[in-house]
C-alpha positions in Angstrom: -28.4 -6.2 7.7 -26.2 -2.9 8.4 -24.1 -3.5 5.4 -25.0 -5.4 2.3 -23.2 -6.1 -1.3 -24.8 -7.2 -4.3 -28.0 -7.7 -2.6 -29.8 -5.4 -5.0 -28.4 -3.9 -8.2 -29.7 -0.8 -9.9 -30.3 -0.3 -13.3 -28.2 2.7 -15.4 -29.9 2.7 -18.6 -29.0 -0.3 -20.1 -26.1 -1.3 -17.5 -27.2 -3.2 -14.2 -25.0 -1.9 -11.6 -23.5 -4.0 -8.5 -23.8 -2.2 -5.3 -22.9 -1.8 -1.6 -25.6 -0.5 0.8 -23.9 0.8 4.4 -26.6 1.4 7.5 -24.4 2.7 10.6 -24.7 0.2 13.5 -22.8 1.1 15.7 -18.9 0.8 17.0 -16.3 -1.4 15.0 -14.8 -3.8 17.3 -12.4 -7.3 16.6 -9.3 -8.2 14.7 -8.7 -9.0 11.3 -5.7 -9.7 9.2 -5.9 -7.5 5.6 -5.9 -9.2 2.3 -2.0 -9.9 1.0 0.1 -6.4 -0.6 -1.2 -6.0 -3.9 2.1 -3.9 -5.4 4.0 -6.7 -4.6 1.9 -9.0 -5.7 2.3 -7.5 -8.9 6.1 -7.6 -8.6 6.2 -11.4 -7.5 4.9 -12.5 -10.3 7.2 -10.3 -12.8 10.5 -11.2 -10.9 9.7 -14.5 -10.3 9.0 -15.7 -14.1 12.5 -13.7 -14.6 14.4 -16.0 -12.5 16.3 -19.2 -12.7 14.3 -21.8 -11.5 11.3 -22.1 -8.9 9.8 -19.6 -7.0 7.2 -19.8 -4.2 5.2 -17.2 -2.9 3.2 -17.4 -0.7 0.4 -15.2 0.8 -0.5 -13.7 -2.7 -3.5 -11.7 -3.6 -5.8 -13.6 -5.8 -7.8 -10.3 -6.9 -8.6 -9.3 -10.5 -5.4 -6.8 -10.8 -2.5 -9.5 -9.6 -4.6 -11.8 -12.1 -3.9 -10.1 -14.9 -0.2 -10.2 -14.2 -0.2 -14.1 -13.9 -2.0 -14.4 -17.0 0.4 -12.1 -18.8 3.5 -14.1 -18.1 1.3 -17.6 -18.3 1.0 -15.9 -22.5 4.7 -15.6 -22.2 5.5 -19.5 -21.8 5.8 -19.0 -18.0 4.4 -22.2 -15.7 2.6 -20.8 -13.0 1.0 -23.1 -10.2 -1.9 -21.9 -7.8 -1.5 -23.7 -4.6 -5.0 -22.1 -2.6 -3.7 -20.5 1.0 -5.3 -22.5 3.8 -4.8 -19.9 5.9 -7.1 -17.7 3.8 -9.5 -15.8 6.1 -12.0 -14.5 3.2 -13.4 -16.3 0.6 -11.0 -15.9 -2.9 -8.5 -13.6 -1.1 -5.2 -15.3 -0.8 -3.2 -17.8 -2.5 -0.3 -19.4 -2.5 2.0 -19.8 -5.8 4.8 -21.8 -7.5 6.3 -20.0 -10.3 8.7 -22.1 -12.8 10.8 -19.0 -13.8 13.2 -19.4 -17.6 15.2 -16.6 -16.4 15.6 -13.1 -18.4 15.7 -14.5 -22.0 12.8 -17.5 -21.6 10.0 -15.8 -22.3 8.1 -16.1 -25.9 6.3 -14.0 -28.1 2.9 -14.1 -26.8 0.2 -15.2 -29.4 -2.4 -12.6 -28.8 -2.3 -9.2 -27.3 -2.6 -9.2 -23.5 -5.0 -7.4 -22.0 -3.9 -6.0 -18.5 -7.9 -5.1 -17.7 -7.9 -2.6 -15.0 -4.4 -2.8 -13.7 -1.7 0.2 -14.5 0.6 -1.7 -12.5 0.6 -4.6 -15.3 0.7 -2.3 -17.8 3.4 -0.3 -17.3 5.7 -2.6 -15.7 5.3 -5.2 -18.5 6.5 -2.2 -20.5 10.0 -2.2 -18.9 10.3 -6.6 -19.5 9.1 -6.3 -23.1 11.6 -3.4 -24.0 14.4 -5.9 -23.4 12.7 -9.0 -25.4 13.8 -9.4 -28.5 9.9 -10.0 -30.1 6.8 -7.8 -30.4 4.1 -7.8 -27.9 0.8 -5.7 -28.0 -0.8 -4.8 -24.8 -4.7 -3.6 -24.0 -6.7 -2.9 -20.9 -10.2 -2.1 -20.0 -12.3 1.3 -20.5 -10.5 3.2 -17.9 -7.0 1.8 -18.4 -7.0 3.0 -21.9 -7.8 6.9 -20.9 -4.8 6.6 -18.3 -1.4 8.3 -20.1 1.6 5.8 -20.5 4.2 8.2 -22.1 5.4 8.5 -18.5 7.1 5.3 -19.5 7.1 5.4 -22.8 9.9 7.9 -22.9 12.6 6.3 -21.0 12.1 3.3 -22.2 12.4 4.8 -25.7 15.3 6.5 -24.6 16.5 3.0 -24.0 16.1 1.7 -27.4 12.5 0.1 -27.4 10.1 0.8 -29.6 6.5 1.6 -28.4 3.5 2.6 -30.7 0.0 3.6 -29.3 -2.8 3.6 -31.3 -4.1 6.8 -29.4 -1.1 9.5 -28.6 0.4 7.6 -25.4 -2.7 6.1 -24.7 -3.7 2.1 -24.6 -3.4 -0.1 -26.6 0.4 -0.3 -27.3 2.6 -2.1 -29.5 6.3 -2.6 -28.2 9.1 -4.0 -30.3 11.8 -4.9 -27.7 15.4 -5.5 -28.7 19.2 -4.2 -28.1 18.9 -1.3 -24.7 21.4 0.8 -23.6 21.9 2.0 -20.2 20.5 5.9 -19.3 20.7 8.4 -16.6 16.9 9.0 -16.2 15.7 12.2 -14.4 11.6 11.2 -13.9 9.4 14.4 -13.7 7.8 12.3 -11.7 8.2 10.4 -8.1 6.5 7.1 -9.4 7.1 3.4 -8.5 5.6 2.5 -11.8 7.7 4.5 -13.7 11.3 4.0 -11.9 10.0 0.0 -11.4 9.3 0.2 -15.6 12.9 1.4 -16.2 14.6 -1.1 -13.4 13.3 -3.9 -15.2 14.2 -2.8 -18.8 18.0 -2.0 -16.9 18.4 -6.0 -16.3 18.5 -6.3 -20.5 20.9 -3.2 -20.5 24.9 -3.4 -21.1 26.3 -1.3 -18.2 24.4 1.3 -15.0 21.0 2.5 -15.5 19.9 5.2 -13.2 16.5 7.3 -12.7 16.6 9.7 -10.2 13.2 11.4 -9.0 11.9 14.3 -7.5 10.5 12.6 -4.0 10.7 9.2 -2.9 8.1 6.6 -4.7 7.4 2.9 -2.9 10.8 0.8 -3.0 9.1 -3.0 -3.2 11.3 -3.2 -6.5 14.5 -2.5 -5.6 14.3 -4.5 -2.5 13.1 -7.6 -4.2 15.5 -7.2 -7.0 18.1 -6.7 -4.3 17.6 -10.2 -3.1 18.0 -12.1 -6.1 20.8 -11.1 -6.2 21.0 -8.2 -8.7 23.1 -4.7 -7.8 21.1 -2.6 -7.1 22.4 1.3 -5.5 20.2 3.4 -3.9 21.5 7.0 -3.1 18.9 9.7 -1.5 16.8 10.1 -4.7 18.4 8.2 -7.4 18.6 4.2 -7.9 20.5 2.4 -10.2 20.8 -1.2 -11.9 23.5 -3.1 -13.4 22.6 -4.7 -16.3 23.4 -8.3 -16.6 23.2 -9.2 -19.8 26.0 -9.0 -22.6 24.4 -7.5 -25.7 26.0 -9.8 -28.1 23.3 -12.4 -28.0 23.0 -12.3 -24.7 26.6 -14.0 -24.0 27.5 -13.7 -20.5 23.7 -15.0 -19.1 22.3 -13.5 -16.3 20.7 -15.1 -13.2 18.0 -13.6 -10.8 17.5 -16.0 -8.1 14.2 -17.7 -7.8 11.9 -16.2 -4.9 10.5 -17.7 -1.6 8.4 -15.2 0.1 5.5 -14.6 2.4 3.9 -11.7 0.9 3.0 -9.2 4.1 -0.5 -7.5 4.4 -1.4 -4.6 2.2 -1.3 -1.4 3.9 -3.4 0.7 1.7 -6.0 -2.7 1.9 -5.8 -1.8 5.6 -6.3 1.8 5.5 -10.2 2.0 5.2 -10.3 0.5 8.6 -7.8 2.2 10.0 -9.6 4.9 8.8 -12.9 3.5 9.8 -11.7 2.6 13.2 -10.7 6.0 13.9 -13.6 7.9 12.7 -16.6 5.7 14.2 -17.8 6.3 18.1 -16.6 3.8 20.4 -14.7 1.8 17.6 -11.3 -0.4 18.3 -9.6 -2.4 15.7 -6.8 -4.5 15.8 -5.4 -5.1 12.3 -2.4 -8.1 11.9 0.8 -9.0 9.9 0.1 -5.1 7.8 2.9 -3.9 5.9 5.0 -0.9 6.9 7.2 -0.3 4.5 8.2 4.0 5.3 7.8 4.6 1.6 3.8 3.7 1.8 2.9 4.8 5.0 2.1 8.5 5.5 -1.1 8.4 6.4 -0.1 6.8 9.5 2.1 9.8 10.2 -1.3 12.0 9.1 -3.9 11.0 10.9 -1.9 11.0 14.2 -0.9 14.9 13.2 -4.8 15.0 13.2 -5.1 13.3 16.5 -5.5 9.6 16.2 -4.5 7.2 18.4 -2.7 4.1 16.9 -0.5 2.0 18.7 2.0 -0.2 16.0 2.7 -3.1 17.7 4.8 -6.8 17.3 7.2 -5.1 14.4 9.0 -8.0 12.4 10.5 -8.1 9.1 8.8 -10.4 6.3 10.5 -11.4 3.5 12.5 -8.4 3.4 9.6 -6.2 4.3 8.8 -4.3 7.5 5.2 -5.3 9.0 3.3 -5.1 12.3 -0.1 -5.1 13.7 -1.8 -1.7 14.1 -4.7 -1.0 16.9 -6.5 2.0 16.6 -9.4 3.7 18.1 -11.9 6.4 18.1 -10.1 9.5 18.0 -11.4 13.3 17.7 -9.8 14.0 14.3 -8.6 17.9 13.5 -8.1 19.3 10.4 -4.7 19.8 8.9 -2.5 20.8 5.8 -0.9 17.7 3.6 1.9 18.7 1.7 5.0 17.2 -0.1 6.4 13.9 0.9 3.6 13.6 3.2 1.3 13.4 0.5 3.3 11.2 -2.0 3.6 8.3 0.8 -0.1 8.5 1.0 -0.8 9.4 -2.5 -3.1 5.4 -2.8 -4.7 6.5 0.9 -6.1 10.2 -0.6 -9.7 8.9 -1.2 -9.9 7.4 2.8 -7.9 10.4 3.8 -10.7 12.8 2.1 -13.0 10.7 4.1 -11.3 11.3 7.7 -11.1 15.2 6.6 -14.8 15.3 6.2 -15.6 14.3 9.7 -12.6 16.3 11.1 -13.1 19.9 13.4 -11.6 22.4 11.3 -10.4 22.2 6.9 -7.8 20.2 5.4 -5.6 21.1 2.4 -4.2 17.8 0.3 -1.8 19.8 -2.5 0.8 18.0 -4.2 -1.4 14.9 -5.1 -2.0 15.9 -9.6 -1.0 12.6 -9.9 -4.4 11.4 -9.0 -5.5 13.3 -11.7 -5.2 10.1 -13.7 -5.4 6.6 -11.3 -8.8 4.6 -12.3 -10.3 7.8 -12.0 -9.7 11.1 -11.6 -9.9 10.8 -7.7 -9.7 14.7 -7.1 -12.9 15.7 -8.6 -14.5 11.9 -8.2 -13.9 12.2 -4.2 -15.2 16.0 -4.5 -17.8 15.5 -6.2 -19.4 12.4 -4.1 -18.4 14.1 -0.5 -20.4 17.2 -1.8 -23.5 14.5 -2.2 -22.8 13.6 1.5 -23.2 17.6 2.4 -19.4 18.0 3.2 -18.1 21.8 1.8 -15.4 21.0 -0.8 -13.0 23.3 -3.1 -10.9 21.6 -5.7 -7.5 22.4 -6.3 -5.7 21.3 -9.5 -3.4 19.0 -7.4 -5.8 18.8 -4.4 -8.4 19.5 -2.7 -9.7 21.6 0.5 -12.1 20.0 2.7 -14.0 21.2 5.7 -15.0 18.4 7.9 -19.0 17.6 9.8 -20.0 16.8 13.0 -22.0 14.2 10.5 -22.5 12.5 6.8 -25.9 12.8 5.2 -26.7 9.2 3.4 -26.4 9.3 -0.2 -26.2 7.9 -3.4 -23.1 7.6 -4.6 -21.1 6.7 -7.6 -17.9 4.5 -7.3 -16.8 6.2 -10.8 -15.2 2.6 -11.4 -12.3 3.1 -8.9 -12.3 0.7 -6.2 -10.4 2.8 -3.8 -13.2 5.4 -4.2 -16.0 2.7 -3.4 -14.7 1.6 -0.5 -14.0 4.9 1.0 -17.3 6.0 0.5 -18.5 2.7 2.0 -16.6 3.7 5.2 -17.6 7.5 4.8 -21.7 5.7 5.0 -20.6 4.5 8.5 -20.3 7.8 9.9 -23.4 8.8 7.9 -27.8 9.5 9.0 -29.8 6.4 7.4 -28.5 4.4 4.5 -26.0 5.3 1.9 -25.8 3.2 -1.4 -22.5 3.0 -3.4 -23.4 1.8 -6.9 -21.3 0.2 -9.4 -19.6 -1.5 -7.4 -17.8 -4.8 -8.9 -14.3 -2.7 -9.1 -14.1 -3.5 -6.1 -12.9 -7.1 -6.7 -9.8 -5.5 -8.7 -8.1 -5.4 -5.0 -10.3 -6.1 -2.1 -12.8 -9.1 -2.8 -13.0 -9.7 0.5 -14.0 -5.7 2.0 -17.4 -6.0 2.7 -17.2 -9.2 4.8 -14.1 -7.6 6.7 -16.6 -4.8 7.5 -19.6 -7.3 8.9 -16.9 -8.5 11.0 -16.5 -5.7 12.7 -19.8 -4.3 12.7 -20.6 -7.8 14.5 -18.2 -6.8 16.9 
């Protein structure tokens, strides 16, 4: 078998690590449809148990990070109904959902402290509902969600009015004590969905305009799903504001976000590792379905044609307020290029792949602008630097990227996912263009997004 998971698992002193093992076969050729968005996901679940009545989403991602979020609101009193997708192509990836939302003041103090695991997104977007709840919730996470920084959100929101404790100087676990908010005019140092999305949410609870302006355009799924429930929502170039809808005397004057019914749209930065692997393998073609385009997540699109891909976007439709398509892509002689600015930010989730279709590109690519990732599940800078150099590729860190000079071809490898699924799989598709077998160890991060990646991969390598 060219590509294997979990069929062996190596031992790390006392820990017994999952792994993938990738043999190059040959082309990638066939069509598949990529596991549901995971970001919005996320912000289904949030808005949804914040409305008036039921929601139904369908098409959700039943992966560990989305998980956490139901079980979150499921502490808070909110009813949430799995309804399995029959449409589901992979084992455990989709599902579909009926949420029984008790609008902005329904939730209850939750009896223990929730633990977000592995998901930032949770995290710090629970930050912004709890500021406006007028109880005391504690939040946790997993190893390598409590050495990622939260005072990126901890300040607005205390700007606000909340009150957030960590037991560690900004770092997980927190303790916030919600209550009375007042509306600010937030400039984030920043672009971040997670932060702007963090103060949007506390803004509902607010008694007037809440605004945060940042320095580059972060992913919009927020304002767009607020924006059809019905709250006012402005966006202006780089600033986006909120109405609050609730009186601060008690919460007279109730407000009402209307319930949800929406197909959740393929997730782009799911579909990037074969776009990427399409590209980069001899004699590949891939059609990809129903993948979400949204402009605000899809620069490496716009990069890896500036380095010479051909992808066709095809059968553009709007879902659920979302733009999607299906992308075809093919073998393409890749050149290297410089990533800068905006460019980067709108691929800022795609770096580790991107790294990946630098390495086998003529020429040296510069990613700067990308310190953010400096502090995702890993630090993906030195994590992809350091695992590329394995695979012979010459490498130079920068402090908020990296230079890369790309290989006719990969040596095979053993490689460490450094617990960051987006790092795992792009190494898995990086073994593809690689001599003899590579092994990716430690693997079960993967599940966090992408259950279903290695099967998607047999697929095509099945043609």
């Amino acid at each position: 078998m060219p590509l294997k998971r979990n069929s062996k698992r190596h031992r790390q002193g006392e820990r017994v690590l999952d792994v993938i093992k990738v043999t190059p076969k040959g082309s990638l050729r066939g069509e598949i449809v990529p596991p549901p968005d995971k970001s919005i996901s996320h912000r289904a679940v949030i808005l949804g148990s914040l409305s008036e009545g039921e929601s139904t989403i369908k098409n959700f991602l039943r992966a560990e990070d989305p998980i956490r979020t139901i079980k979150a609101f499921q502490q808070m009193g909110i009813e949430i109904t799995e309804v399995k997708s029959q449409k589901s192509k992979v084992k455990s990836q989709n599902t579909d959902l009926i949420i029984n939302g008790k609008g902005l003041t329904g939730l209850r103090t939750p009896q223990d402290i929730i633990d977000c695991g592995n998901s930032g997104t949770t995290m710090r977007l629970l930050c912004g509902v709890l500021a406006g709840q007028p109880f005391r919730a504690a939040l946790t996470g997993d190893a390598s969600l409590r050495i990622r920084p939260m005072q990126r959100v901890i300040t607005p929101l205390t700007e606000m009015g909340a009150r957030i404790t960590s037991e560690a100087k900004s770092y997980p676990p927190l303790t916030i004590h919600g209550g009375s908010l007042r509306p600010i005019y937030y400039k984030s140092p920043v672009a971040s969905a997670q932060v702007k999305s963090a103060i949007l949410l506390a803004g509902l609870y607010c008694d007037g305009v809440t605004k945060i302006r940042e320095p580059d355009k972060s992913r919009d799924h927020t304002e767009r799903m607020l924006r059809a429930q019905g709250a006012e929502v402005e966006i202006k170039d780089l600033e986006v504001s909120i109405k609050g809808t609730l009186n601060q005397e008690r919460f007279r004057g109730r407000a009402h976000l209307k319930p949800l019914d929406i197909t959740i749209p393929g997730d782009f930065s799911s579909a990037a590792f074969f776009i990427v692997a399409g590209i980069i393998v001899p004699g590949s073609e891939i059609s990809i379905k129903n993948v979400g385009i949204n402009p605000t997540r899809t620069g490496l699109l716009d990069i890896l044609k500036t380095m010479g891909a051909e992808i066709k976007i095809e059968n553009e439709h709007e879902q659920s307020g979302e733009p999607a398509a299906d992308l075809y892509v093919k073998y393409s002689q890749l050149k290297g290029i410089d990533i800068e600015g905006d460019l980067a930010l709108r691929a800022i989730d795609e770096f580790p792949i991107i790294c990946v279709a630098a390495s086998v590109a003529s020429g040296i690519t510069k990613i700067t602008g990308a310190g953010e990732l400096r502090v995702k599940e890993s630090d993906r800078i030195a994590s992809m630097a350091k695992e590329l150099r394995k695979m012979g590729v010459t490498v130079e860190e920068l402090k908020d990227g990296i230079i890369i000079e790309g290989k006719d071809r990969l040596n095979s490898a053993i490689i460490q996912s450094h617990g960051d699924h987006r790092v795992a799989m792009s190494m898995a598709v990086a073994g593809l263009f690689a001599q003899g077998e590579t092994i990716i160890e430690d693997t079960e991060c993967v599940n966090t997004s992408f259950p279903g990646f290695i099967e998607m991969l047999k697929k095509l390598q099945r043609g």
